[in-house]
N, C-alpha and C positions, 0 to 999 in steps of 0.2 A: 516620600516613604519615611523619613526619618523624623519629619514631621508630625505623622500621623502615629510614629510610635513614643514620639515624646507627649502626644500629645493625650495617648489611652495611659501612659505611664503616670502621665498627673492626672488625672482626672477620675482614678482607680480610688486615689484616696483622698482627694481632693474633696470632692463629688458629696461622699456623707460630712466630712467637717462642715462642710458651707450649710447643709441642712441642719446639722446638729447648734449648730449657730443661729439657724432660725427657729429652730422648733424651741430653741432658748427663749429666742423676743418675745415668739409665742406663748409659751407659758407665763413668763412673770408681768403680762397682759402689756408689752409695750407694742405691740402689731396683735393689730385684730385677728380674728377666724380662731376655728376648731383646732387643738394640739393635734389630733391623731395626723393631721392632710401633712404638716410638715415631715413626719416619719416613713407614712406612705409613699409623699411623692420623693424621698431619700432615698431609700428602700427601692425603689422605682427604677429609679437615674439607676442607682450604683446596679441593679441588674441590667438594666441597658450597656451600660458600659463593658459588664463581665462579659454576656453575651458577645459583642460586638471582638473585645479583647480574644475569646476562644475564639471565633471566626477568624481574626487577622493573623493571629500568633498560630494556629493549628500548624502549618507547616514549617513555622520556622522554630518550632522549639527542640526540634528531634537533635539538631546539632550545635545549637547554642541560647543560650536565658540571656535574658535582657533587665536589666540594672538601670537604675536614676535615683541618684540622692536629691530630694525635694528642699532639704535647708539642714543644715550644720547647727545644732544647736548647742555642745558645750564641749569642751575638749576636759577631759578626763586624768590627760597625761602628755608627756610631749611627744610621745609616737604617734602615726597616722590612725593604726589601729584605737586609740583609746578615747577618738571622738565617737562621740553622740551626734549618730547622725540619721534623718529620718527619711528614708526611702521606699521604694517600691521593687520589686523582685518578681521577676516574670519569669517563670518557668512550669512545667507541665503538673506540679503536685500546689503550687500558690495557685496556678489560675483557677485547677478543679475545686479546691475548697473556694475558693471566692466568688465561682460562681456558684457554689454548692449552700455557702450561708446567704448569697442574696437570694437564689430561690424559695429557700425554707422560709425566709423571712416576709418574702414576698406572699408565699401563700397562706402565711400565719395574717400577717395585718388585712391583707383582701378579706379572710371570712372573719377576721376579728374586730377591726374596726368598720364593716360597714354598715353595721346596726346602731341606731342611737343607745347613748350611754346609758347604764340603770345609774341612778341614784347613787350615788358616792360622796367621802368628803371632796370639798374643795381641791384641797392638796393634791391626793388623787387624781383626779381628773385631769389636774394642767400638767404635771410632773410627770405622770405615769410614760406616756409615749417619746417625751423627751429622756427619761431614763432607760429605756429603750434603744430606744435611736444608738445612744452615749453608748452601749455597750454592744450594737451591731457595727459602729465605727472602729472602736475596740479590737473586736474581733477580727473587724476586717486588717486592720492596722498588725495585724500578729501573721496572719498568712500570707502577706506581701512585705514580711520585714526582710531586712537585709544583711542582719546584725544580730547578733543574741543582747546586744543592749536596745534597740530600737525593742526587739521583741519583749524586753522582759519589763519596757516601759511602758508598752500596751496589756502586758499583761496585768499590771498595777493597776491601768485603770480600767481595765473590764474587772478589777474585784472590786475596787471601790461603788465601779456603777453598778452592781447588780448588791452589792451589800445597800446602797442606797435606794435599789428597788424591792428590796423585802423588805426592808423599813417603812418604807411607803405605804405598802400592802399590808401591815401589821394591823391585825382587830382596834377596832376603836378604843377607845380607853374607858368606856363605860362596860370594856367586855370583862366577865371574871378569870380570864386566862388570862397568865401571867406568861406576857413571850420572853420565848428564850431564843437569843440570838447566835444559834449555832453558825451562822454563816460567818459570822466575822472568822472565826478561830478557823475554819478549813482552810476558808478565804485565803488567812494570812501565813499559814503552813504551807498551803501551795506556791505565797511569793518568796519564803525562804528557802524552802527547797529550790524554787530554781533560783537565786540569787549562789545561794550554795554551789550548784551546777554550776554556774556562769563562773564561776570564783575557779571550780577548778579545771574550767574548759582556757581559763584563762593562763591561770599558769603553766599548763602543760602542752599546750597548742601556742600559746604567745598572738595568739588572733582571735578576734570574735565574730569576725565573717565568714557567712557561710557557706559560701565559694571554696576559701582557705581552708577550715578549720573543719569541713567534712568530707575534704580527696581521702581514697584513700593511702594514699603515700604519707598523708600526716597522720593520718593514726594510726596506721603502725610503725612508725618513728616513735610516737609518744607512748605505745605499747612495747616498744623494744625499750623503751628509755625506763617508764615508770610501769610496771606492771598489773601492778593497783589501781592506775588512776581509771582505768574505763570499767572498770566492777564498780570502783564510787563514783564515775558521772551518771552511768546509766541508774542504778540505783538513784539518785539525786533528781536526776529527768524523770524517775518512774513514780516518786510519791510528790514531783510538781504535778504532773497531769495525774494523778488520782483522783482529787478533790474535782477537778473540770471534766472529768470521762464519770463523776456521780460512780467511781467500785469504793467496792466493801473496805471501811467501816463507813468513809463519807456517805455510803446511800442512807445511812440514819439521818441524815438532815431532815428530811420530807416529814419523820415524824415529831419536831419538832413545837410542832403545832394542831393541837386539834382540831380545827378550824382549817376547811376548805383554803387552796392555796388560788391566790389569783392567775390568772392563764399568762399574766407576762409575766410572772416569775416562775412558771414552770416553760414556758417558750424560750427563758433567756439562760434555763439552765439545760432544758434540752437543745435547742436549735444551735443555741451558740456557744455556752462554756461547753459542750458535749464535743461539737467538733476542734476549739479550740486547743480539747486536749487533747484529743487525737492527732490533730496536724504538729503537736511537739513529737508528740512519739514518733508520725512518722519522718518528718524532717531530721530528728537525730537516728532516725534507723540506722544508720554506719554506725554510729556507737553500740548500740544496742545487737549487731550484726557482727562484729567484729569478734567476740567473743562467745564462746557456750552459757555462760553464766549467766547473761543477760538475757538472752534466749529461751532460756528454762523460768527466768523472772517474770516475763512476758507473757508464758504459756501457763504455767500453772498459777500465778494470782491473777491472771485475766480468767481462768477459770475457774477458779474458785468463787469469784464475785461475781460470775456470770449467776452461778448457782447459787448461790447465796441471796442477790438480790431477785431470782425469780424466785425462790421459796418464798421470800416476802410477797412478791406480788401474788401468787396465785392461792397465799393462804386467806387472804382480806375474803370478810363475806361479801356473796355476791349482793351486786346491788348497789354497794358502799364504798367510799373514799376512791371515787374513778380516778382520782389528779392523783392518789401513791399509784395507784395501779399503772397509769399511765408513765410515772415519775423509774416507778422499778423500772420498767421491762425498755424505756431507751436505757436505763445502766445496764439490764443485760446484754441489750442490740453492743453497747459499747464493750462491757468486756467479753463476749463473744469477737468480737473484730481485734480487741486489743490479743486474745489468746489464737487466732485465726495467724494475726500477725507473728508472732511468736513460731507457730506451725512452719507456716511456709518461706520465714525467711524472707522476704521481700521479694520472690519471683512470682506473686500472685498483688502485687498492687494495685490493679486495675481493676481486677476483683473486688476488691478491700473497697475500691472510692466506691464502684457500683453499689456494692452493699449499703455503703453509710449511705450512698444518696437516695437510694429507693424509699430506707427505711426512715430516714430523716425526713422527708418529703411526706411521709405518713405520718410523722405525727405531728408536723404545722398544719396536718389538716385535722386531728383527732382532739388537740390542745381545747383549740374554740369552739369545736362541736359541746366537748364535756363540759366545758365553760357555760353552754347555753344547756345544756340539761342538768347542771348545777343549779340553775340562777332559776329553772325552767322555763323559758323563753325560748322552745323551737317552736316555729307555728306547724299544726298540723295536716295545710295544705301543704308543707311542703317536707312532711314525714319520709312521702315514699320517694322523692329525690333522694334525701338525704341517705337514708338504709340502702339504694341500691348504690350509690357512690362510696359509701363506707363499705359495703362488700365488693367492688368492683379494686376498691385500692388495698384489701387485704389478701383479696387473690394474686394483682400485682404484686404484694410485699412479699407472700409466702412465696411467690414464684421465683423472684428477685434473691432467696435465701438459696436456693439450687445453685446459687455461685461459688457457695464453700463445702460444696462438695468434692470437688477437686482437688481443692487444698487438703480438706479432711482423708482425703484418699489416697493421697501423697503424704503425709504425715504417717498415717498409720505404715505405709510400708516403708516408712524412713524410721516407725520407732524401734532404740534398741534395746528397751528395757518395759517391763513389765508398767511403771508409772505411766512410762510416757501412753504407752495403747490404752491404757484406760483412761487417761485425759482426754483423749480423739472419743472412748466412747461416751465418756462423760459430756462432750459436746456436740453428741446425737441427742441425748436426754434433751442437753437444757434447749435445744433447737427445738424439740417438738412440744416443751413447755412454752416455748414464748408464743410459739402458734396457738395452743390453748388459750394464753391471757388473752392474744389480740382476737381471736373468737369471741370471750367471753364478755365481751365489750362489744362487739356487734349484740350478741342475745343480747345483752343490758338494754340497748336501744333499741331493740325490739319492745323489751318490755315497756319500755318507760314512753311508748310512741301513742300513747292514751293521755300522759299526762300532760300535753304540750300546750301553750299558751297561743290563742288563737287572734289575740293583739299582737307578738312579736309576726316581724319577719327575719328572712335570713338568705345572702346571694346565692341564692341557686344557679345561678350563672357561671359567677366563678368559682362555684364546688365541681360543677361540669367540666370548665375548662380544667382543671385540677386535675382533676381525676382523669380524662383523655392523656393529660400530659405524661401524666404517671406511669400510664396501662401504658402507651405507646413506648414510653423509656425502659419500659419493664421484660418487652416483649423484644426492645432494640438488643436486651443482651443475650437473646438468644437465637434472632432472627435478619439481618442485616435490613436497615431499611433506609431512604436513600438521604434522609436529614440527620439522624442523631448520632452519626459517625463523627460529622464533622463538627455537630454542637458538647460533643464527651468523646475525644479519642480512647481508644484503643478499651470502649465499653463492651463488646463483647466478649465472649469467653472463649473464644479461638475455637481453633479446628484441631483439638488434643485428641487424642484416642478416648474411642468409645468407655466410661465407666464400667460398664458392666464387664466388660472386656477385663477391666485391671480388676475388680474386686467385686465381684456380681453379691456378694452376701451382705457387705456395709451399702452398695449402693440400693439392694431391696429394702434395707433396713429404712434407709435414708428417704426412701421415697413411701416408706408405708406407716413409718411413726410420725410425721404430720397430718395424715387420714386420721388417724387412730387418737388422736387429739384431738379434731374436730370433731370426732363421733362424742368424745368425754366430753367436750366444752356444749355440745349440744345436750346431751344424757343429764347435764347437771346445771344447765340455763333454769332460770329462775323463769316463769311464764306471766308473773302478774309482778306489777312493780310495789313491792312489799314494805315499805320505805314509812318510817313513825316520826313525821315530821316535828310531833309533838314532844317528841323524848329530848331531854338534855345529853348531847355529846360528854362521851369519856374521856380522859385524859389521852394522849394520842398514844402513848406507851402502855398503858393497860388494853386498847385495842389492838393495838398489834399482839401483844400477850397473848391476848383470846380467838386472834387471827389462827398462829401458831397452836395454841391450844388445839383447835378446832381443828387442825391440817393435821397435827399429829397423832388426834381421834381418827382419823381415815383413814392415815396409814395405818394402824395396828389393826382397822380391823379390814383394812386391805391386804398387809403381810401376814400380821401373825396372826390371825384366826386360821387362815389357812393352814400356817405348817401347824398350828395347835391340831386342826384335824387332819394333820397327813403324821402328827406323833401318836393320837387315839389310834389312826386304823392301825399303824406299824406296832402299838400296844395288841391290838384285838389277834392281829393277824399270829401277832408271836404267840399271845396265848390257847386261838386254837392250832397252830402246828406245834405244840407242845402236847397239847391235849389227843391231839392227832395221831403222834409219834405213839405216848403214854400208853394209848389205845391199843396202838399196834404191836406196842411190846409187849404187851398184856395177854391179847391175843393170839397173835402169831409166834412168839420164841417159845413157848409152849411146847407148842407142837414139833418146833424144831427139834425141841430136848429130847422129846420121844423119839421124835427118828433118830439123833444121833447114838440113843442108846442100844436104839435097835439095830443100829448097826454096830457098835461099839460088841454086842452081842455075836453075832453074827462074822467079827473078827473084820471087818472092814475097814475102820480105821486107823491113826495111829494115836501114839500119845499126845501129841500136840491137839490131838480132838478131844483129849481128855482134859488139858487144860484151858482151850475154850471154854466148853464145858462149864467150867466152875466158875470162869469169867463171867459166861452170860445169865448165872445164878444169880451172884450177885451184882450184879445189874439189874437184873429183874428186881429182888429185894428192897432194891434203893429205889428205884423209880415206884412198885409200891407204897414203900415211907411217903413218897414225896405224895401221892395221891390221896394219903391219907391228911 
């Protein structure tokens, strides 16, 4: 037994080094064959391995995580703590993302690399899978660290290798765009901010393991001691994973370039710097939890960037730039979950992974679809696989989204102040926008399934198997079924009380404005693919410009034509019940006067009727003037 658990311990992160070492030889041609097989069959193993790791650990993690330092590599200082050291960390939140980025990964190279290459430089070609590879070991290396220095030296070099795979991927040099290399400068704010964090996890905890340094009996010692310091770590951990969860301002990356993005630089920023910031945020959740301030940090700039980055995606004309459209909407999946986080406080976790993994799962498989109707390379026998797998995995995703319902419906009756409830409904909105984007990217491929190239092919096989996996894991969280309990613990969403029971108004809301989306994203699909291959691309900031231009033509004349004609009728209305009244006094007090005088006559009434009387005279007078 102890064997077998030393022996999933090294092999967790073993596993990709030993490949990333070969898809090396690979490339710089000292071992023959194709770069992408070394990546694949890495990618491969280390899912094997996860798999196998959730199987064996499932039971034995509920009451203790399991630990193996793999090799000591520098001592820092003369205490125990201040060595450098590189380990592996089993417990229930490392195993899910590790088997969470080798599936993603797994189902991005299966439909990515199983086509022959088009035409590329050199460079490209051999580099590309190997820098890859270098930043899914990376990744992996971050969710099974055991140290915030092991983590923050994985985190160096997943920016370095994905700063080395947009380079890669940059226009040839006879192109007239001049790149700008916005990655580097996120890149390198994300490593000082958490060096920053580390700096003051260090002095105020005196440890940098994560065993130690996140009980909570040491932080609140270090919040009794310094009261300040967990307002500035979490702050500190919140704008390191900004730039790696792709929220607002880092989502302006994508339009740094006018020019189409290649599919491993948006796979290596959604599949893997996406969860990688996620799993800082939630590994330090005790920091972030500990206090109100961080809580409200969490809630409101994860929802703000949630909306912020769908208004970008869903302003883009249809038809055009799939790879931002794609690029937004994992940053709003991401601050959506970052602000989800925030809500529930951490007693919805299970939720949370469910969520990232569905949705994550969707777009290793959405990445290399748009990659090949980019490139246009779908073949057209195999159109109508592809459109019913693309709609089979977005029914899966929207269904999979019924998970933050819960949370959302416990926030709102936990909120005690007017922001807070309209952040909850702020995150019904941006929920049934994201449904609309990922709609409108089904229509798109609808449209564009005329233009497909009849030489390409594409595994229809493992889009099948994909998509079974999907639908089944999707349907696992809300229906118990007798494998994927044990392959994702505690994936369902329990046996809580009925919704509609606790809030029947937010939960019809909740279940009728994602309909009510798809009817939009249908009402306004593009039916022929409109596309002027022949025009020269705009600068990527003057289209987005025109994007926004265009979205904020709709809305005015979706809001304000409206109240413009609900201020005309409220004009018309007042001036005939003036005209109305006018009429009537004109009319009718007339006659009144005659009676009153006939009675006035007659001794009927008193003086008070006699100073009416001269009241409703001049009344009458003035309301004449006015008609004149």
């Amino acid at each position: 037994m102890d064997k077998t658990i030393t022996l999933l311990l090294q092999l967790s992160l073993i596993t990709p080094f030993v490949m990333v070492l070969v898809a090396a030889l690979v490339g710089f041609r000292i071992l023959k064959g194709r770069p992408h097989w070394p990546a694949l069959i890495g990618v491969v193993l280390t899912t094997m391995v996860a798999v196998t790791s959730v199987f064996f650990f499932r039971s034995r993690l509920q009451s203790q995580s399991y630990s193996r330092t793999l090799i000591d590599w520098l001592s820092l200082g003369s205490g125990e703590e201040s060595r450098l050291s590189i380990g592996v960390l089993f417990d229930p939140l490392s195993l899910a993302f590790f088997l969470l980025i080798s599936l993603a990964s797994l189902f991005y190279l299966l439909l990515d690399h199983s086509f022959s290459v088009l035409p590329a430089p050199r460079s490209r070609r051999q580099f590309t899978s190997l820098l890859y590879l270098l930043c899914f070991f990376a990744t992996a290396g971050i969710v099974l660290a055991t140290n915030f220095l092991q983590l923050f030296l994985f985190w160096l070099m997943l920016s370095m290798s994905m700063n080395l795979l947009h380079e890669l991927n940059l226009p040839d040099e006879s192109s007239p765009e001049a790149p700008h290399r916005h990655w580097w400068g996120w890149n390198a704010f994300s490593d000082a901010m958490l060096l920053l964090a580390i700096f003051l996890i260090s002095v105020n905890f005196k440890s940098l393991n994560f065993l130690t340094c996140l009980q909570p009996d040491a932080i609140q010692a270090a919040y009794t001691q310094n009261r300040v310091a967990l307002p500035g770590i979490g702050a500190a951990l919140f704008l390191a994973a900004l730039p790696r969860l792709n929220l607002f301002p880092a989502s302006a990356l994508i339009v740094c370039r006018k020019t189409p993005w290649n599919s491993s630089s948006l796979a290596a920023l959604s599949l893997l710097s996406l969860p990688a910031g996620l799993f800082l945020l939630l590994r330090t959740a005790p920091y972030f939890f500990a206090i109100q301030a961080n809580q409200r940090l969490l809630l409101q700039l994860g929802t703000l960037s949630a909306f912020l980055t769908l208004f970008s995606a869903i302003s883009l004309t249809r038809g055009q730039q799939r790879d931002r459209v794609l690029y937004w909407l994992s940053a709003t999946m991401a601050g959506m979950t970052v602000a989800i986080l925030g809500m529930s406080r951490g007693s919805s976790l299970h939720l949370i992974l469910a969520l990232v993994l569905l949705q994550t799962s969707l777009f290793a498989v959405l990445i290399p679809i748009q990659h090949r109707l980019q490139e246009g390379t779908l073949p057209p026998q195999s159109m109508g696989s592809i459109q019913v797998c693309v709609l089979l995995l977005l029914t899966a995703s929207v269904a999979g989204l019924g998970t933050m319902l819960n949370p959302l419906i416990a926030a709102r009756a936990a909120a005690q102040n007017l922001r807070s409830e309209l952040m909850v409904w702020l995150m019904l909105l941006i929920l049934a926008g994201y449904v609309f984007g990922l709609a409108r990217f089904y229509f798109f491929l609808n449209a564009r399934s005329k233009s497909a190239d009849s030489r390409a092919n594409f595994p229809v096989l493992p889009l099948w198997g994909i998509t079974v996996l999907i639908c089944l894991t999707s349907v696992s969280v809300y229906v118990r079924l007798p494998f994927f309990p044990q392959l994702w613990p505690a994936l369902m969403t329990g046996d809580s009380e009925n919704p509609f029971d606790r809030d029947w108004l937010f939960c019809s809301l909740f279940c009728v404005m994602p309909l009510v989306a798809l009817v939009l994203a249908w009402m306004t699909a593009s039916k022929t693919d409109r596309r002027k291959p022949d025009a020269s691309p705009e600068p990527a900031l003057i289209q987005l410009g025109q994007s926004h231009y265009y979205s904020l033509t709709l809305l005015n004349r979706t809001l304000i034509h409206p109240l413009q004609f609900c201020a005309k009728f409220v004009s018309l209305l007042d001036e005939w019940i003036l005209a109305l009244g006018s009429r009537f006094s004109l009319e009718t007090l007339p006659n009144y006067w005659g009676q009153l005088l006939k009675q006035m006559q007659n001794g009927q009434v008193a003086f008070q009727t006699l100073v009416l009387l001269f009241t409703l005279s001049i009344l009458i007078f003035v309301l004449m003037v006015l008609q004149i």
